[in-house]
Each structure stands twice: as structure tokens, then as C-alpha cells.
C-alpha positions as MATLAB code, in Angstrom:
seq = 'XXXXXXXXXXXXXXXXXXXXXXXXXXXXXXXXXXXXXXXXXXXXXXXXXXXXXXXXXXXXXXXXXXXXXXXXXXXXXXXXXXXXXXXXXXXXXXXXXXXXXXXXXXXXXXXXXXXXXXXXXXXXXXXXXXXXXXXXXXXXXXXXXXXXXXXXXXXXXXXXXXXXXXXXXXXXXXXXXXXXXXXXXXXXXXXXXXXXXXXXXXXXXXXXXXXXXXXXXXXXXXXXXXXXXXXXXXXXXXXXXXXXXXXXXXXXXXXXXXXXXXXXXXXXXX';
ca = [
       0.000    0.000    0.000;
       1.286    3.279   -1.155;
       2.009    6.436    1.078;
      -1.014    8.206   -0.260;
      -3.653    4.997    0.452;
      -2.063    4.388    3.648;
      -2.580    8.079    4.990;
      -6.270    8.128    3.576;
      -7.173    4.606    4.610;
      -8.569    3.950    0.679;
     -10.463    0.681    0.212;
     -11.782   -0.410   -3.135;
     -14.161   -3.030   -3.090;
     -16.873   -4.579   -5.878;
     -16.297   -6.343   -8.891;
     -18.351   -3.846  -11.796;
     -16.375   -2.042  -14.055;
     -17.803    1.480  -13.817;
     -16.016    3.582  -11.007;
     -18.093    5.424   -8.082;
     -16.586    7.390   -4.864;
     -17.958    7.454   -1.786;
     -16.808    9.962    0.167;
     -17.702   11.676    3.847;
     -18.167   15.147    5.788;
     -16.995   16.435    8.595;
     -17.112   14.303   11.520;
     -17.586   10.866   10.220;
     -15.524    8.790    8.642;
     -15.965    6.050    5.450;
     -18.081    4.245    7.862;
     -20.919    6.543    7.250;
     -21.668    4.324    3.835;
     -22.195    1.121    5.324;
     -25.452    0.753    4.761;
     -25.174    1.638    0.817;
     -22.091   -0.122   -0.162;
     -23.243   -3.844    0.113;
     -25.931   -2.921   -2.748;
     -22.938   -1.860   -4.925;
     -20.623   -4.131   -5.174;
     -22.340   -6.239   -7.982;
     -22.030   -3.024  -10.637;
     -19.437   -0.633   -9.581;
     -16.086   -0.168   -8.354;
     -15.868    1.724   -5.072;
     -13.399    3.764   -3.414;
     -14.107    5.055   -0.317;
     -11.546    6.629    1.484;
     -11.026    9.104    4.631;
     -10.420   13.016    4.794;
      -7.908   14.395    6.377;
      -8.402   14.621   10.010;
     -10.955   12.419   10.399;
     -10.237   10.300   13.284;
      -9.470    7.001   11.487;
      -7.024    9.230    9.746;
      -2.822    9.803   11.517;
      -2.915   13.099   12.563;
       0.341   14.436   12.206;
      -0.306   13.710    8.294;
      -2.888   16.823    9.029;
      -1.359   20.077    7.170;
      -2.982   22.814    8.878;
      -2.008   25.570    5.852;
      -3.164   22.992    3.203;
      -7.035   22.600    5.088;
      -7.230   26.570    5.617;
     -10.017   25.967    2.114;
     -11.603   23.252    1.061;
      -9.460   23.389   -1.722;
      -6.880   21.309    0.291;
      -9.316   18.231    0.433;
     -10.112   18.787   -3.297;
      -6.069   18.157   -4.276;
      -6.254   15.286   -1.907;
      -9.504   14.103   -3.580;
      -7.806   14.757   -7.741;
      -4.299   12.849   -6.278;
      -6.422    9.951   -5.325;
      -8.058    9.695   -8.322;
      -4.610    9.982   -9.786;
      -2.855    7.061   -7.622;
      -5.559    4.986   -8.495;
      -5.345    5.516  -12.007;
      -8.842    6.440  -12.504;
     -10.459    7.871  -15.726;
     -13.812    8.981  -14.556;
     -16.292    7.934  -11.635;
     -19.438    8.779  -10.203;
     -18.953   11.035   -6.670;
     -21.709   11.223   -4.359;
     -20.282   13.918   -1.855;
     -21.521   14.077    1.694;
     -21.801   17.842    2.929;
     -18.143   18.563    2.731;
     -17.081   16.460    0.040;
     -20.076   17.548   -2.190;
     -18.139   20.884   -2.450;
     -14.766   19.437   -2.382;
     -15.870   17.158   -5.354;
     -17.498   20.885   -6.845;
     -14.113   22.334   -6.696;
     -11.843   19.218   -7.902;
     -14.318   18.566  -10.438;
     -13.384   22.658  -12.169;
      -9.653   21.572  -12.493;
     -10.600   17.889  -13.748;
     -14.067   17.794  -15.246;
     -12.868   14.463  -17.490;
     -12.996   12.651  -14.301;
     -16.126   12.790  -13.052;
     -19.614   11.909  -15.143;
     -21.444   13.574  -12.557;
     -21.319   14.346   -9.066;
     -24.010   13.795   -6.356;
     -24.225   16.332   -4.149;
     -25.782   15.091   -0.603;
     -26.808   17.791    2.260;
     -23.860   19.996    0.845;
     -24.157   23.693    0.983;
     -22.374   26.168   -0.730;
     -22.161   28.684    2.407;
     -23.579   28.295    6.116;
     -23.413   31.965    7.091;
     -26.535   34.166    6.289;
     -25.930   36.926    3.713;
     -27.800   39.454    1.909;
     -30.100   37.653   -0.369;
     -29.056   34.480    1.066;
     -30.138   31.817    3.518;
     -27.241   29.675    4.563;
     -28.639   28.758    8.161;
     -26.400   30.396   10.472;
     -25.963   33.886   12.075;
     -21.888   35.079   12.717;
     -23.412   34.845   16.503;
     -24.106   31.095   15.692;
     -20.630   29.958   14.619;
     -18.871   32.484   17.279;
     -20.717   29.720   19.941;
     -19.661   26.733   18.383;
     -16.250   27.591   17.563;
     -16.320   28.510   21.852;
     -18.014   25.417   22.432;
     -15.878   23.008   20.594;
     -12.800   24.824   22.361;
     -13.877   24.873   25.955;
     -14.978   21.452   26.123;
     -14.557   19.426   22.773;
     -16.428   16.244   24.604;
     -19.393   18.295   25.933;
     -19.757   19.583   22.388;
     -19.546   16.383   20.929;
     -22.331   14.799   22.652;
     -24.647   17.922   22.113;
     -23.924   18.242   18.207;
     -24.393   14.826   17.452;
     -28.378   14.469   18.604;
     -28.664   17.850   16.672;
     -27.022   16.748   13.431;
     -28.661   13.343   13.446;
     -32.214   14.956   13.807;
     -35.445   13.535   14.214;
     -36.267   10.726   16.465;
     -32.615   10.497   17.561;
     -31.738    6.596   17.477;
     -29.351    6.259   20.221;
     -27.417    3.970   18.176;
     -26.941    6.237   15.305;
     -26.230    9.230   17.785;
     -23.402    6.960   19.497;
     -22.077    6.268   16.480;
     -21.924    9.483   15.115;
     -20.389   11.127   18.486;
     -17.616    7.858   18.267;
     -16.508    9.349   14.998;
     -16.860   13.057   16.316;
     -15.056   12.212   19.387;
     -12.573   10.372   17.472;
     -10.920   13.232   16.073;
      -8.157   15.492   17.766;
      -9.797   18.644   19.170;
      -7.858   21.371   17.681;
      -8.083   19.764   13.968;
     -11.889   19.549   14.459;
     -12.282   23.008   15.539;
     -10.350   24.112   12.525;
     -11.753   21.973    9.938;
     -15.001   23.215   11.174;
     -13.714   26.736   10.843;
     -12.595   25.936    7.256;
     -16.204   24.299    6.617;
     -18.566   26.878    8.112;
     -16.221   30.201    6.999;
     -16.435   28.648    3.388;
     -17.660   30.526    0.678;
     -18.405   28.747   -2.529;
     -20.876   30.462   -4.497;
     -18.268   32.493   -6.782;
     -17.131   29.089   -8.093;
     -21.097   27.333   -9.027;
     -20.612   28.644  -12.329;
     -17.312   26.991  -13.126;
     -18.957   23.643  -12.428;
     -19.775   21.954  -15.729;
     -20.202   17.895  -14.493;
     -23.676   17.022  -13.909;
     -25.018   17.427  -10.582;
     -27.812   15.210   -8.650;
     -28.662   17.537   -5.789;
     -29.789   15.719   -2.554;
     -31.002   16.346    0.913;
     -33.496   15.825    3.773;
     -36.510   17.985    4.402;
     -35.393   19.364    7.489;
     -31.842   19.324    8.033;
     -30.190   21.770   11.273;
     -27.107   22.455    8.934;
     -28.474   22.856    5.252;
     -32.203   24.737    5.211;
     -33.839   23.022    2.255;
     -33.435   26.729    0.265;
     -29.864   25.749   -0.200;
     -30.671   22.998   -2.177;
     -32.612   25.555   -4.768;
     -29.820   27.530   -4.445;
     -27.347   25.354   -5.761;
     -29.766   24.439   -8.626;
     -30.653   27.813   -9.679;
     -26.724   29.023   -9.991;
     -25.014   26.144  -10.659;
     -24.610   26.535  -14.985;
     -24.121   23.106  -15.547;
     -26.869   19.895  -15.982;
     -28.636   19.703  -12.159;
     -31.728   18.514  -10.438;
     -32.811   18.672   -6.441;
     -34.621   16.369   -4.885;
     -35.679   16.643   -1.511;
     -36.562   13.916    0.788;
     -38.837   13.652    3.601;
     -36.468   13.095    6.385;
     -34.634   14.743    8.983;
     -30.926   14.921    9.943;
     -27.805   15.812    8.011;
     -26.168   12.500    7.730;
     -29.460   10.492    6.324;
     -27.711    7.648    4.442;
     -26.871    6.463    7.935;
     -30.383    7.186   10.025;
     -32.627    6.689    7.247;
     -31.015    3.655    4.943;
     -34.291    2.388    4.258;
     -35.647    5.437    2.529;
     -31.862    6.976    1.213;
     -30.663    3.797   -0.298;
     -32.939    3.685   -3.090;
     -32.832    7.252   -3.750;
     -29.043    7.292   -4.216;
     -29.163    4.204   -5.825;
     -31.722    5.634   -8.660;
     -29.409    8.867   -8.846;
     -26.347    6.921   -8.963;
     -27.513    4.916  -11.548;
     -29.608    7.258  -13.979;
     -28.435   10.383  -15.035;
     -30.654   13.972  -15.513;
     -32.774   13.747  -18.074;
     -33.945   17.167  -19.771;
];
């Protein structure tokens, strides 16, 4: 195992010929596609792999200069893609990595047939003539929080970001992976994530994108999903499902699986 697939943890599993990525956001690692991976491995090729500084992840590989912007994780995402010798996949992005895969995908648009953009958001932080969730005020606290008392944080965030009925399994496992990273790289990948502004780059995008997310979601109002659609210039559609929570292919498998499963495997039709 190279240097590269050692530091990201990359697995590639399934026996189909065309290529799909799987990859997280913030707070969870590779294990937040467990449920949809066993109903892939028939037809596609997956990679899956870990960001940087997600707890599964060594963190003295974590460059704090190279994860000041998102586009840190997007050169990590293209030299993947590069090790592995791939020539174009399917993404579906998780929150995060649907903006990561936005920004990799201007550079490289050759390798990627279209990207699938789950509970991903372009900008948290309210502007004019925007809705991105989140007041300065809002942020200022959780930055605080997350540096006071990372483990307090932890188990409050989690219940939020999992929504709805809170499972107590699913909230475990999403404050193990939480908890799992180092404090002060969580508090500044979170800084990099929520200070993020993407919206000058939508128009670059050119690879179809299949935009995805729950009805009511803490992090990513459901405007944000017309958002992306309405200034993104290349081939998109939304589709909003009736659930709650931000990470819904792990609380809601039953209902998410065979939505990304139909967007994985059929493209926009116009």
C-alpha cells in the first residue's frame, strides 16, 4: 500500500467495471456508507476513502495551511483519483465532500460523469439575499463550544445533526466518529467548513449534478438545495426527501438507499 492509500485509509471493493466514490463530511468517517455499499458491489467499483483529520485518519499527516479551504481536500480528492489511475467515476459527496468534489471537479471535469451532491451547501453563514442557516453569533458559539470542552460539544452536536427521532445507536455512532478526532483539527476543519464561501465558483462547475437532501436538516435549510440548482450553470436537479438529519444515508437507509441508488444509476434527463 502506497504512502497516499495508507494516509487516507482507501479501500476499493466490488467487482463492476464502472467507477463510483464514496466519500464523507466532517465528523464521520468512510463508515458513514455502510449501509449503501453492500448494494454496490455487484455493478461498480468503489473507493471510499477518509479526509484528512478524520479520526481514522494519523494526525500528524494533518497540514494545517493545506485545510485553511476546502481546496486542500479537493487536491487530496484529484491525487487519489490519480494514484488509483482512474479515468472517470461517479462522486456522491456528503456535505463537505459535495463541495470538495465541486471544486476538484473545475480543475478535472474528465474525471467525473457527474457528481451527487448530498446535504452539501455552498455557504452556512446568512448573507444578503441568502439563507445559509447560520448567524456570525451562531458559529462564534460553536467555535467557543468546541474549544472549551470538545467532549461536551460532541455529545450535544451529534443528537442535533442526526435529527429527528434520535436513534441512540446512530447518535453513538456518530459522536464515536466526532469524538474520534483530535480537538484542535476539528475546531479548525469546522472553521474551514462553516467560513467557506463557494458560491463564486457554481458557475465553473460543468459535471452534472444530482442535488440531494433531507426535508429538514439543522445544517443545510432546504433553500440551499434551490440555491445550488438555480446558480449552478451546468446539468442539475434537487430532490428533496422527507427526512430529517444531516447524515441520512446512515439514520434513514431504508428510505436513502434507493434514492441514491436511482441517482447513482440514472443520469438527468432534460
Amino acid at each position: 500500500m502506497g504512502v497516499l492509500e495508507e494516509a487516507h485509509n482507501i479501500k476499493v471493493v466490488g467487482t463492476g467495471t464502472q467507477v463510483l466514490v464514496l466519500a464523507h463530511g466532517f465528523g464521520t468517517d468512510q463508515s458513514v456508507w455502510k449501509h449503501l455499499v453492500p448494494h454496490l458491489l455487484d455493478d461498480f467499483k468503489v473507493i471510499l476513502y477518509d479526509n484528512m483529520g478524520a479520526g481514522t485518519t494519523n494526525p500528524d499527516h494533518f497540514d494545517f495551511h493545506r485545510y485553511s479551504t476546502l481546496e486542500g481536500f479537493a487536491f487530496d480528492l484529484l491525487a487519489i483519483l490519480e494514484e488509483l489511475q482512474v479515468q472517470s467515476c461517479v462522486l456522491v459527496g456528503h456535505s463537505l465532500s459535495g463541495m470538495v468534489a465541486a471544486i476538484a471537479s473545475i480543475s478535472r471535469p474528465d474525471l467525473f460523469s457527474k457528481i451527487i451532491l448530498l446535504a452539501a451547501s455552498p455557504r452556512y453563514l446568512n448573507d444578503v439575499d441568502y439563507y445559509g442557516g447560520f448567524e456570525r453569533e451562531d458559529l462564534n458559539q460553536i467555535f467557543e463550544a468546541m474549544q472549551s470542552n470538545y467532549k461536551a460539544w460532541c455529545s450535544g452536536f451529534a443528537p442535533l445533526a442526526i435529527g429527528g427521532d434520535m436513534d441512540p445507536v446512530t447518535v453513538q455512532e456518530f459522536s464515536r466518529t466526532l469524538f474520534n478526532m483530535r480537538p484542535d483539527i476539528a475546531l479548525y476543519v469546522a472553521r474551514t467548513i462553516f467560513q467557506s464561501d463557494m458560491r463564486p465558483i457554481l458557475h465553473s462547475v460543468t459535471v452534472p449534478c444530482h442535488i440531494l437532501q433531507s426535508s429538514k436538516d439543522f445544517a443545510v435549510p432546504v433553500v440551499v438545495s434551490e440555491y445550488l440548482h438555480n446558480h449552478l450553470t451546468c446539468k442539475s436537479i434537487v430532490e428533496v426527501v422527507s427526512t430529517d438529519g444531516h447524515l441520512p444515508q446512515l439514520t434513514h437507509p431504508d428510505i436513502w438507499i434507493p434514492v441514491l441508488l436511482r441517482h447513482i444509476r440514472h443520469d438527468i434527463v432534460v
